[in-house]
C-alpha positions in Angstrom: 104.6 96.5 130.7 105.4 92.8 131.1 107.2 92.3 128.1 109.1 95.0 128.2 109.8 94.3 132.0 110.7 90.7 131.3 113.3 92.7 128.4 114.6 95.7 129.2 116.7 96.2 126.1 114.1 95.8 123.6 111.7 98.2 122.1 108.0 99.1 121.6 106.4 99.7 118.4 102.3 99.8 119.6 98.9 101.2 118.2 97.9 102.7 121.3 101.4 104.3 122.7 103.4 106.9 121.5 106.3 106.0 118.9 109.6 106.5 120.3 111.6 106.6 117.3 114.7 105.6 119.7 113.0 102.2 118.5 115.2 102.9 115.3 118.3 102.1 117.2 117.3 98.3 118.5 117.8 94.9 117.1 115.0 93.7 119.0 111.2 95.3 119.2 107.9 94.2 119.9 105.5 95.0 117.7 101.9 95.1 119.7 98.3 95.5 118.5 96.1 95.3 121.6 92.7 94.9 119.6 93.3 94.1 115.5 89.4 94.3 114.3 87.6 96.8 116.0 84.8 97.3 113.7 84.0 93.5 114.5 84.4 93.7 117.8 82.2 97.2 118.5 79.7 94.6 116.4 80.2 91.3 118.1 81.7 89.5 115.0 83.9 86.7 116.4 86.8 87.7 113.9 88.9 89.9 116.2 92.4 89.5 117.8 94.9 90.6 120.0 98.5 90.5 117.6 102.2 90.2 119.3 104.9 89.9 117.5 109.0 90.1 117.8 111.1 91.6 115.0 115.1 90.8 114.8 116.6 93.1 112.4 113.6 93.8 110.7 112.5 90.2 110.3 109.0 88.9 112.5 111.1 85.9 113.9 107.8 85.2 116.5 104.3 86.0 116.1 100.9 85.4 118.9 97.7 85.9 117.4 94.8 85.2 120.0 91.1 85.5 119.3 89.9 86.0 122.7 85.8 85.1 121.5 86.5 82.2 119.4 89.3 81.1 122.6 92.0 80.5 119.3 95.5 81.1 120.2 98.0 80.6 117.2 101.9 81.0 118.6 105.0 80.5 116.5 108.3 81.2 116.1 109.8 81.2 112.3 111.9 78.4 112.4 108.7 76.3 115.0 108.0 72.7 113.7 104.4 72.3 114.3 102.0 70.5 112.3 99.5 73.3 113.0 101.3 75.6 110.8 100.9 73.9 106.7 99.5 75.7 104.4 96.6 74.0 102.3 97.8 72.9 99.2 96.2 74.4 96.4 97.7 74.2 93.0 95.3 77.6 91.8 93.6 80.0 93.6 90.3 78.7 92.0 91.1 75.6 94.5 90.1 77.5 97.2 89.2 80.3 98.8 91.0 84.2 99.2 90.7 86.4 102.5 90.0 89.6 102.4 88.8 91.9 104.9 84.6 92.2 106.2 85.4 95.7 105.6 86.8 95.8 102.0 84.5 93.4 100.5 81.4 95.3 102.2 82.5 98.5 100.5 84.2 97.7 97.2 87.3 98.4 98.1 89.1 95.5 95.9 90.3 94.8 92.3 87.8 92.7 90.3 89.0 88.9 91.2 89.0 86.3 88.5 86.1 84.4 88.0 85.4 81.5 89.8 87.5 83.1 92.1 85.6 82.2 96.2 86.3 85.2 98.2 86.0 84.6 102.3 85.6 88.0 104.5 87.2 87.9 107.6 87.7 91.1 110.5 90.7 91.1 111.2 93.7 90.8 109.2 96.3 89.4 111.9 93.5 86.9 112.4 93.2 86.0 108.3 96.7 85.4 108.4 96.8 83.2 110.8 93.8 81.1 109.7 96.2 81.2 106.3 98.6 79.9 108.3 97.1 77.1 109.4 95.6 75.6 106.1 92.5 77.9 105.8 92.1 79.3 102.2 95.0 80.0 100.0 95.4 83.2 99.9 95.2 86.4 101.9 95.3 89.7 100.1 94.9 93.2 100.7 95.6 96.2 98.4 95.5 98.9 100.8 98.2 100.6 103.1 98.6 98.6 106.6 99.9 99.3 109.7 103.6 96.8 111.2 101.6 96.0 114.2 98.3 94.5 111.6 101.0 92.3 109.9 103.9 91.5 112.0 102.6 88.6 113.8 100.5 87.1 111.1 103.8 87.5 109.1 106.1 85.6 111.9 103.2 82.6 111.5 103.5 82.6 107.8 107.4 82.6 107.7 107.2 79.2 109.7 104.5 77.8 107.6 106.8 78.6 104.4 104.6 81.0 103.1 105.4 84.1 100.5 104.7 87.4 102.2 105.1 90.8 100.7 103.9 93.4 99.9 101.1 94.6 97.2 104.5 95.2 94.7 105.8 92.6 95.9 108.6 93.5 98.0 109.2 91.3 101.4 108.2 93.2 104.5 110.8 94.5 106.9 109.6 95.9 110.2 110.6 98.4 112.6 110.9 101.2 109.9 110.8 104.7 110.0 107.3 105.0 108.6 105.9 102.2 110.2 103.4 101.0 107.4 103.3 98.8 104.5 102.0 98.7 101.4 99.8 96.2 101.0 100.0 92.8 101.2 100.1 89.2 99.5 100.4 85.9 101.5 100.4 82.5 100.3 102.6 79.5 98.5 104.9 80.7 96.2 102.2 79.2 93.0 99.3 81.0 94.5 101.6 84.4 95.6 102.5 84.3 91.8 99.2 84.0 90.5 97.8 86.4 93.2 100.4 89.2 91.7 99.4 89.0 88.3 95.4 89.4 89.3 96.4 92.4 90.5 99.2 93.4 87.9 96.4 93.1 85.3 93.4 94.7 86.9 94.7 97.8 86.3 93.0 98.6 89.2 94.6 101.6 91.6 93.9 102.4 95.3 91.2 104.6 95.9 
């Protein structure tokens, strides 16, 4: 592997390779999803992505999101000044628009939103995320349990875009765990996270 070549001390935490929990003892792993959005890609929906991502300690510290049809490569690290990563500035969630997964909205498989709420689909959620990151739609939400290697990446570009991101309960994320899933997950300004928490507090709504 290139990466791992090019590093030799880090670690691998991958979709498609076996997890060597000796991961456990590193500072440093990549976290790799080769194809985030299968469903849209077996169907030739433009909203899949290739998701790379380095976690310090736990923390997504840099994240590469690349949609290989739409040719969109978003690349930060957390602390990158670039004008690319602002998030739009929406004062409600009413402003603007949440993104959920083409998947989730399909099949029902979210809490009732408020109304007036404008809901967006998109594949894949390392691909959401970045779009999030980079001033498209407020919010990006999902109630259901994710995989590190869906959210690390997306996560590194919403750390440098100053963006809340935790989980459903909203607990921040830390990577390279034992059990390398998540619970869930909220992204967006600190007004909108808030906002986004207590749709979802008050739905009373529990994963199927």
């Amino acid at each position: 592997m290139t990466l791992l070549g090019a590093f030799p001390d880090d670690a691998w935490l991958s979709e498609e390779a076996h997890d060597d929990r000796e991961r456990l003892l590193h500072r440093r792993v990549w976290i790799v999803d080769p194809l985030d959005g299968t469903r849209e890609f077996l169907q030739g929906v433009p909203e899949y992505a290739i998701s790379i991502a380095l976690a310090y300690n736990g923390e997504p510290v840099l994240g590469v999101v690349y949609n290989p049809d739409a040719d969109e490569m978003y690349a930060a690290t957390v602390h990158s000044v670039d004008d690319r990563f602002v998030l739009e500035d929406a004062a409600a969630l009413s402003d603007s628009y949440m993104l959920v997964g083409r998947g989730e909205w399909h099949y029902g498989d979210l809490p009732p939103v408020p109304d007036g709420t404008k809901v967006m689909p998109v594949g894949s959620i390392a691909y959401r995320m970045a779009l999030l990151a980079t001033g498209k739609g407020c919010l990006v939400f999902t109630p259901g349990r994710r995989s590190e290697w869906d959210l690390a990446a997306g996560a590194a570009l919403l750390a440098a875009a100053g963006a809340t991101v935790t989980d459903i309960d909203g607990k921040p994320l830390q990577f390279n765990q034992a059990e390398p899933s998540v619970k869930g997950l909220i992204a967006a300004r600190p007004n909108i996270h808030s906002e986004a928490r207590r749709m979802w507090q008050n739905s009373g709504w529990h994963i199927h």
